[in-house]
Short mmCIF file of the C-alpha atoms (twelve columns), coordinates in Angstrom:
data_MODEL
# 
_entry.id   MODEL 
# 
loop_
_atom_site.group_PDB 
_atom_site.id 
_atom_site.type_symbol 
_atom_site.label_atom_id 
_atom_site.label_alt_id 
_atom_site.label_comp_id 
_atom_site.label_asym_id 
_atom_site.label_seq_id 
_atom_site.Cartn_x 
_atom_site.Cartn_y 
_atom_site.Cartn_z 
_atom_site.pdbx_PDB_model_num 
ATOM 1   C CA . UNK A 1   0.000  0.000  0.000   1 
ATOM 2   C CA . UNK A 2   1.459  3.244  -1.110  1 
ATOM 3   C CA . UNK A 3   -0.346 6.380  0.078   1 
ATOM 4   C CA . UNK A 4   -0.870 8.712  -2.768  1 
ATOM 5   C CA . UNK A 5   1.071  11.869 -1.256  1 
ATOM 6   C CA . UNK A 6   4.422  9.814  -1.119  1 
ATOM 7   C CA . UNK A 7   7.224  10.996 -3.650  1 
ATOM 8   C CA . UNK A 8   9.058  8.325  -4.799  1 
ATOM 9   C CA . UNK A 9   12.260 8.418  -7.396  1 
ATOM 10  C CA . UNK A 10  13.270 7.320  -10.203 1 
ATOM 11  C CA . UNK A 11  14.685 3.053  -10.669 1 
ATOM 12  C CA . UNK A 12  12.957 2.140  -7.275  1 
ATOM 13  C CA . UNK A 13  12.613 -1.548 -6.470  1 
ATOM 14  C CA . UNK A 14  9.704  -2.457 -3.734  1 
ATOM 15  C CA . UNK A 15  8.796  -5.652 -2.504  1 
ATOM 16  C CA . UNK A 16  5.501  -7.151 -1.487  1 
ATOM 17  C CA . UNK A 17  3.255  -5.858 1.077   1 
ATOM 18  C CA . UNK A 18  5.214  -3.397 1.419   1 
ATOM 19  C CA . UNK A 19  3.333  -0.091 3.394   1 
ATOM 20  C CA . UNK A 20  4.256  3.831  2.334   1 
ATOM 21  C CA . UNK A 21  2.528  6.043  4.479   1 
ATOM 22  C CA . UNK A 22  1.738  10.268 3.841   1 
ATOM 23  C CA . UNK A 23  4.502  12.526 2.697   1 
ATOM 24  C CA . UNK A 24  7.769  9.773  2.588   1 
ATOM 25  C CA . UNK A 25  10.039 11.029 0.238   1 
ATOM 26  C CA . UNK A 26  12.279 8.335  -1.261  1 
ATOM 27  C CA . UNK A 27  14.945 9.181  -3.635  1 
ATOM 28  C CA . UNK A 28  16.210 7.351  -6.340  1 
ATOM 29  C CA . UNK A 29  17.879 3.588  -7.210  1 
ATOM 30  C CA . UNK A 30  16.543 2.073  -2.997  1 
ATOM 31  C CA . UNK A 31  16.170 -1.222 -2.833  1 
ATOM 32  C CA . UNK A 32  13.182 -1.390 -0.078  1 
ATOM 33  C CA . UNK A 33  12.402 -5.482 1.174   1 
ATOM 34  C CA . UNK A 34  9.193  -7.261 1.090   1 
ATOM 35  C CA . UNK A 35  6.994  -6.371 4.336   1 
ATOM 36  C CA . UNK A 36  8.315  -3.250 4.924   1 
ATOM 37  C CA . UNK A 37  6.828  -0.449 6.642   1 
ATOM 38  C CA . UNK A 38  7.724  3.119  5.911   1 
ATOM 39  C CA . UNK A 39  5.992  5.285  8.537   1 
ATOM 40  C CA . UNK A 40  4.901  8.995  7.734   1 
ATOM 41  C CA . UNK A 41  7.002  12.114 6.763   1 
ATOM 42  C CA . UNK A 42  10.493 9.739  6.304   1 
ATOM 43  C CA . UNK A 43  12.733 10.859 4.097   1 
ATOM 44  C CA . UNK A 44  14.914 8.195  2.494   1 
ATOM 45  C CA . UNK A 45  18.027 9.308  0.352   1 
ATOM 46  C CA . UNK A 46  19.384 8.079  -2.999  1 
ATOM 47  C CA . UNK A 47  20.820 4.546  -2.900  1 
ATOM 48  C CA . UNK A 48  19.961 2.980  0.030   1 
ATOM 49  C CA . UNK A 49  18.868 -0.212 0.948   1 
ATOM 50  C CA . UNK A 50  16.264 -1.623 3.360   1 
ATOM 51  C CA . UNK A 51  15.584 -5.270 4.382   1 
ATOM 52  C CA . UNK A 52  12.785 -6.860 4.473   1 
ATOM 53  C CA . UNK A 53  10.306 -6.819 8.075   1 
ATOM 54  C CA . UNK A 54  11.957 -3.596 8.800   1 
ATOM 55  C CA . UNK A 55  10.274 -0.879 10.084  1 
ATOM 56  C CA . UNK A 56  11.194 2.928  9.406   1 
ATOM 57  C CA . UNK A 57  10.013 6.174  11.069  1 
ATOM 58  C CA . UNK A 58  8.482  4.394  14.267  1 
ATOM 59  C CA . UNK A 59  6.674  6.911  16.751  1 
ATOM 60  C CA . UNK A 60  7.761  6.363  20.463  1 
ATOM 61  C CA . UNK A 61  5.250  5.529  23.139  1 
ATOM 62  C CA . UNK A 62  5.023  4.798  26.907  1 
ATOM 63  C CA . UNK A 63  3.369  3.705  30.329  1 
ATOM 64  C CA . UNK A 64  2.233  6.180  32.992  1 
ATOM 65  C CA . UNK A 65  5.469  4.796  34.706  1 
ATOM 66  C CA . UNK A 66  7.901  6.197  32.940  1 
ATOM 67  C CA . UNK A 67  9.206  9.056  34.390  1 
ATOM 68  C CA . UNK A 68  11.258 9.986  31.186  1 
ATOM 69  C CA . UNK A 69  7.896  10.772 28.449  1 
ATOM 70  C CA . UNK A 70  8.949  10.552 24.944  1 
ATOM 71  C CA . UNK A 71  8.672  13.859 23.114  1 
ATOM 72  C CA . UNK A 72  5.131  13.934 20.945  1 
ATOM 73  C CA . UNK A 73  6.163  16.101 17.896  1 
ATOM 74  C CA . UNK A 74  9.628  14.739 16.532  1 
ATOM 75  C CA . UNK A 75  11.120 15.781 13.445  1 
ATOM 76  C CA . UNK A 76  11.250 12.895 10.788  1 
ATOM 77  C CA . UNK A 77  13.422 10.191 10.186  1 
ATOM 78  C CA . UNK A 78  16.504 10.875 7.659   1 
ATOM 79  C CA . UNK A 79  18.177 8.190  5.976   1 
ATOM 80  C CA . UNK A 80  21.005 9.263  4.312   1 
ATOM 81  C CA . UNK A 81  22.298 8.172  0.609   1 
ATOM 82  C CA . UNK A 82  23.873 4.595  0.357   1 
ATOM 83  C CA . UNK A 83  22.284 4.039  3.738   1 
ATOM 84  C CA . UNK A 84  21.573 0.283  4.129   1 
ATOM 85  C CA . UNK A 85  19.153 -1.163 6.294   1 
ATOM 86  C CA . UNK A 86  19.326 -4.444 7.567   1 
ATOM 87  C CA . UNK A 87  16.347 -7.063 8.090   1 
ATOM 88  C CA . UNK A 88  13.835 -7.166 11.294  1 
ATOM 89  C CA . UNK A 89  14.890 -3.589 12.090  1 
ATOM 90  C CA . UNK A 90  13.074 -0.495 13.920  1 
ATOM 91  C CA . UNK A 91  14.370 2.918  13.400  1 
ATOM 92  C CA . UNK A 92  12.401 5.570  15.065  1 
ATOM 93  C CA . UNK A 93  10.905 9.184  14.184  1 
ATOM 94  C CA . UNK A 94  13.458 11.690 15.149  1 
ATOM 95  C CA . UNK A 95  16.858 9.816  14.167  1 
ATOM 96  C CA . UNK A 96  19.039 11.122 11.387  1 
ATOM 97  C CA . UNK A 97  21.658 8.701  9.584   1 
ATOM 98  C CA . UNK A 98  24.249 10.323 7.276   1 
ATOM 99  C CA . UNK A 99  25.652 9.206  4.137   1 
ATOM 100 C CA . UNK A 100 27.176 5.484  3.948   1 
ATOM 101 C CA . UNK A 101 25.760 3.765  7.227   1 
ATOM 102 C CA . UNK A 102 25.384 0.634  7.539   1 
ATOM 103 C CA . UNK A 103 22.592 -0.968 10.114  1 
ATOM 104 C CA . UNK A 104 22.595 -4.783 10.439  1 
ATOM 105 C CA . UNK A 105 19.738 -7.109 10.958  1 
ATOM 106 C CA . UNK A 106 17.805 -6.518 13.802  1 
ATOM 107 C CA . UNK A 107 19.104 -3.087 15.405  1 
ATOM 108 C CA . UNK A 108 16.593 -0.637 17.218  1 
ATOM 109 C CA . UNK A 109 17.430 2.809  17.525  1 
ATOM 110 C CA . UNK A 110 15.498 4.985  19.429  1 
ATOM 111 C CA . UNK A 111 14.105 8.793  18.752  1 
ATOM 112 C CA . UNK A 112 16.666 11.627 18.374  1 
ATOM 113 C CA . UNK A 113 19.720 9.196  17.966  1 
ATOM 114 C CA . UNK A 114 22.666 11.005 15.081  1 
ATOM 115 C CA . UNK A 115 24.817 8.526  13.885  1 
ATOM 116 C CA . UNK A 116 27.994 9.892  11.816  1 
ATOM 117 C CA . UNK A 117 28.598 9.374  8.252   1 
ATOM 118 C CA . UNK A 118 30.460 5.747  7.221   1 
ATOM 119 C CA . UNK A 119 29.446 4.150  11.103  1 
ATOM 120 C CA . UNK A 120 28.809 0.893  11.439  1 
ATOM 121 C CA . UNK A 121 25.767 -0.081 14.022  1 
ATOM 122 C CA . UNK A 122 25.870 -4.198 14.151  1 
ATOM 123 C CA . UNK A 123 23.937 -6.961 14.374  1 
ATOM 124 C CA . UNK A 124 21.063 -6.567 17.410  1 
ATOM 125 C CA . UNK A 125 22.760 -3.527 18.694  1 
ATOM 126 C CA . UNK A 126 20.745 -1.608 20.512  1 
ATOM 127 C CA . UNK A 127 20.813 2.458  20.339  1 
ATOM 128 C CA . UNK A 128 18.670 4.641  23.562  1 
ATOM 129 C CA . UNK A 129 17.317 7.715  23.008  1 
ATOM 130 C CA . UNK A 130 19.295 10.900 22.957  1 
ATOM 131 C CA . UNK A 131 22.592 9.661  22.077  1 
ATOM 132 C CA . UNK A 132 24.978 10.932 19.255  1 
ATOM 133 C CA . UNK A 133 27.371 9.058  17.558  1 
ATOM 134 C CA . UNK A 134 30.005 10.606 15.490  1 
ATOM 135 C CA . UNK A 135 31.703 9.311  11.769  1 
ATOM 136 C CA . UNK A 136 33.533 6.285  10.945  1 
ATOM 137 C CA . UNK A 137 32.461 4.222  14.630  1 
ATOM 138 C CA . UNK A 138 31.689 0.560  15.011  1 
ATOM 139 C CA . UNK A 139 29.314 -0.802 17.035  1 
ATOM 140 C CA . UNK A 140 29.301 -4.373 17.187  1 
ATOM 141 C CA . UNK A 141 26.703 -7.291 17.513  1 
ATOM 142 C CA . UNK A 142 24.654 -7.350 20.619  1 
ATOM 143 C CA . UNK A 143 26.096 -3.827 22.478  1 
ATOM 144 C CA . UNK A 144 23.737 -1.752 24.616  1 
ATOM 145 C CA . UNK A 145 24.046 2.080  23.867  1 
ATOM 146 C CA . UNK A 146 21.928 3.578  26.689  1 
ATOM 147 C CA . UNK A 147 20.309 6.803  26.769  1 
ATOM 148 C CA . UNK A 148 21.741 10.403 26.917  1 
ATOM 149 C CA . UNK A 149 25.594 9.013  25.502  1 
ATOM 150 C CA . UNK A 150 28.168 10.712 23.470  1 
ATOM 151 C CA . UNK A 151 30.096 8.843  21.079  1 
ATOM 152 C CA . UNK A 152 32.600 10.297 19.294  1 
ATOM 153 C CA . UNK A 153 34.410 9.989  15.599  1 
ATOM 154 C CA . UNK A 154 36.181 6.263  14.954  1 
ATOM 155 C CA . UNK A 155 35.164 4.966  18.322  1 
ATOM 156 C CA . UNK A 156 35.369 0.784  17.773  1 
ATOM 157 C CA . UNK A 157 32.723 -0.826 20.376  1 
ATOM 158 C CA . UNK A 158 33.246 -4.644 20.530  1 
ATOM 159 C CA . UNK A 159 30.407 -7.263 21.051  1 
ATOM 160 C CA . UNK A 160 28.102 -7.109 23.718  1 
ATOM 161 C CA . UNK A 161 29.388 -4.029 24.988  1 
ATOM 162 C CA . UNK A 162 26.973 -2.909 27.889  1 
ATOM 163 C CA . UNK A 163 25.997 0.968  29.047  1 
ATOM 164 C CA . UNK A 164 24.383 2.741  31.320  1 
ATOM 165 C CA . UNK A 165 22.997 6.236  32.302  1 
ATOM 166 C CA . UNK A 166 21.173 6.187  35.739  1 
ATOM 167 C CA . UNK A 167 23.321 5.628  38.558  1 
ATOM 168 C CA . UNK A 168 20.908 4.840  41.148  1 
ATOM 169 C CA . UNK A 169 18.569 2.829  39.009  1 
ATOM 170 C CA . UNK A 170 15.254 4.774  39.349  1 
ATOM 171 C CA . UNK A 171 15.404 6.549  42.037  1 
ATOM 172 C CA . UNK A 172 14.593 10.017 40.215  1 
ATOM 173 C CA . UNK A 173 17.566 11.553 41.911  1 
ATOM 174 C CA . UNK A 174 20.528 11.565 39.288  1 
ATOM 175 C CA . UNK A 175 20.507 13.508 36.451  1 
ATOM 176 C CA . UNK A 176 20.332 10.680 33.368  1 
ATOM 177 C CA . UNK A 177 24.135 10.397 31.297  1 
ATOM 178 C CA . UNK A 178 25.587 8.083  29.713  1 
ATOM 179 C CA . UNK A 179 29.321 7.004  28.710  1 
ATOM 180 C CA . UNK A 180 30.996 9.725  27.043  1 
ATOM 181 C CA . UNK A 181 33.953 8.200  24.384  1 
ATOM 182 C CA . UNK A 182 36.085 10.242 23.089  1 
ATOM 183 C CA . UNK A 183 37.476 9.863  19.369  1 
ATOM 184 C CA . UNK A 184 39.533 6.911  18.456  1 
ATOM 185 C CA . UNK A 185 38.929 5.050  21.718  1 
ATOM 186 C CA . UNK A 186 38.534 1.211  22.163  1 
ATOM 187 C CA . UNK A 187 36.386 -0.913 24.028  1 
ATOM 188 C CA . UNK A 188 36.704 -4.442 24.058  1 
ATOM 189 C CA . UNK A 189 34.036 -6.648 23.928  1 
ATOM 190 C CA . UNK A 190 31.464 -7.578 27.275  1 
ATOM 191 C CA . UNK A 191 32.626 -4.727 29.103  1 
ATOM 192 C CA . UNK A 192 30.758 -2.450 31.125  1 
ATOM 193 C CA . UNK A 193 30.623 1.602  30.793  1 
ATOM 194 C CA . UNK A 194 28.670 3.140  34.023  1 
ATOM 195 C CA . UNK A 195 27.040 6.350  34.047  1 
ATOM 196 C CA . UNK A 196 28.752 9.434  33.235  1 
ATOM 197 C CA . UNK A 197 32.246 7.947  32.417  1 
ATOM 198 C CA . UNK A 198 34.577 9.644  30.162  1 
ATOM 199 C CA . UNK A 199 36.826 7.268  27.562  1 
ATOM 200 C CA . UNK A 200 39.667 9.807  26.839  1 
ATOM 201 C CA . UNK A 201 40.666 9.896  23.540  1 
ATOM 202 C CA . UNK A 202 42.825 6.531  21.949  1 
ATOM 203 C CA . UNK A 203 42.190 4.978  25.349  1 
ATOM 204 C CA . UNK A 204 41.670 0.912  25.511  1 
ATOM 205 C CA . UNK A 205 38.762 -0.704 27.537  1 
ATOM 206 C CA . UNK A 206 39.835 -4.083 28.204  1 
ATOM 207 C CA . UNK A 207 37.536 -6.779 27.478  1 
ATOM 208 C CA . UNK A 208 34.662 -8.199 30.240  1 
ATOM 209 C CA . UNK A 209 36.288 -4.855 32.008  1 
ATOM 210 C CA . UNK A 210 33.657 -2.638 34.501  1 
ATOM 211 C CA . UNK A 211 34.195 0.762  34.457  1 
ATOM 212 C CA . UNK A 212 33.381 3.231  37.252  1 
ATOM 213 C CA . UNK A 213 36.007 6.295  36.778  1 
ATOM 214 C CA . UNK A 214 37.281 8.233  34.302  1 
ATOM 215 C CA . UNK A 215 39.780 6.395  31.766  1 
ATOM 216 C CA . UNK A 216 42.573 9.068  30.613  1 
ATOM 217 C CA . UNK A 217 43.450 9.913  27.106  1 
ATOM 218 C CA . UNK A 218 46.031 7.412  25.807  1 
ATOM 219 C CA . UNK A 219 45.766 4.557  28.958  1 
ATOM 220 C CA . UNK A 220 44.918 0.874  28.986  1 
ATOM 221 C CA . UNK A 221 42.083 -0.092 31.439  1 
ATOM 222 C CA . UNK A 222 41.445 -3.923 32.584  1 
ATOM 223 C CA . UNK A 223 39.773 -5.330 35.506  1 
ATOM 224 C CA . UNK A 224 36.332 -5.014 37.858  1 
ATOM 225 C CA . UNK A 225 37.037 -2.337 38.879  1 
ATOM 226 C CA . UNK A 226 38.997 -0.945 35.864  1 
ATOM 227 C CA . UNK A 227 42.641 -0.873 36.699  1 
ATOM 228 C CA . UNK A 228 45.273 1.331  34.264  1 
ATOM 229 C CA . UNK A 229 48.102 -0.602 33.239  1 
ATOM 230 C CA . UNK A 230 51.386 0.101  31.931  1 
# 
């Protein structure tokens, strides 16, 4: 079903079933799956591809226990050129991908989530709300980017990477922020980032390492607790 105010380009492939609500814009040469649904007001560039069962342009909701109520009137979604998509995905209204991402099979990222031209965001990932990402950074399979983080250009994330941004788990009285990684730092897969961290820049995260200070620019961290070493 494609509504009848959508503008799509020129050398467009679409699969079956696929659903096109009001005022997408689409450019030309996508590739869009079978079963795909393209929610209102996204604006998809030239080039990109989207896998099948994905879902683009997703409005966020909640429960009256959520302290932290999504924001009603988000800008659209933005998919950059030679975006691709993978399968089983949910991007939401409010995110903006530049040019040359790539998104693997099932990823969710939340509302007002940048991610940086040429990044990588793997398989399963998981991205929270409010978090930027800068150019050229991988996030591998299965890592947990929480809310309210700052990631920074050519950042490398390993597997299963974990993240948080509420130090006292609900209590109402910290002020939500996440990891902040500085450009060209790495951070080995399992570990664990607490809330309001700083990765200096070039620093190494050990893997299965728990972090609960600052790492300096240029160190080596290992351990639970993190430990520099020499």
């Amino acid at each position: 079903m494609i509504n009848p105010s959508a503008i799509i380009g020129e050398y467009v492939s679409i699969g079956e079933n696929v659903v096109i609500e009001e005022n997408v814009k689409i450019g030309d040469h996508v590739t869009i799956g079978h079963h795909v649904i393209i929610k209102k007001d996204t604006n998809i560039g030239n080039y990109a591809q989207i896998g099948e069962l994905t879902v683009l342009g997703k409005s966020a909701s909640s429960n009256k226990k959520m302290n932290r109520k999504p924001e009603k009137d988000l800008e659209p979604l933005i998919i950059g050129d030679h975006v691709i998509v993978g399968c089983n995905s949910v991007i939401y209204r409010g995110v903006k991908l530049e040019t040359g991402i790539f998104i693997g099979d099932l990823a969710s990222i939340r509302e007002k989530v940048t991610v940086g031209e040429d990044s990588i965001i793997g398989r399963n990932a998981m991205v929270e709300t409010n978090t930027k990402i800068g150019k050229r950074v991988t996030i591998q399979t299965g890592s947990y980017i929480t809310a309210d983080m700052v990631i920074e250009d050519e950042v490398f994330i390993g597997p299963c990477c974990s993240t948080s941004n509420d130090k006292y788990m609900g209590e109402g009285n910290f002020k939500h922020q996440g990891p902040i990684i500085r450009r060209g730092a790495k951070i080995g897969n399992n570990a664990t980032l607490l809330p309001a961290v700083t990765i200096g820049e070039n620093a190494i995260v050990g893997a299965g390492s728990v972090i609960t200070k600052d790492v300096p620019a240029n160190n080596t961290i290992v351990g639970n607790p993190g430990r520099i070493i020499k």
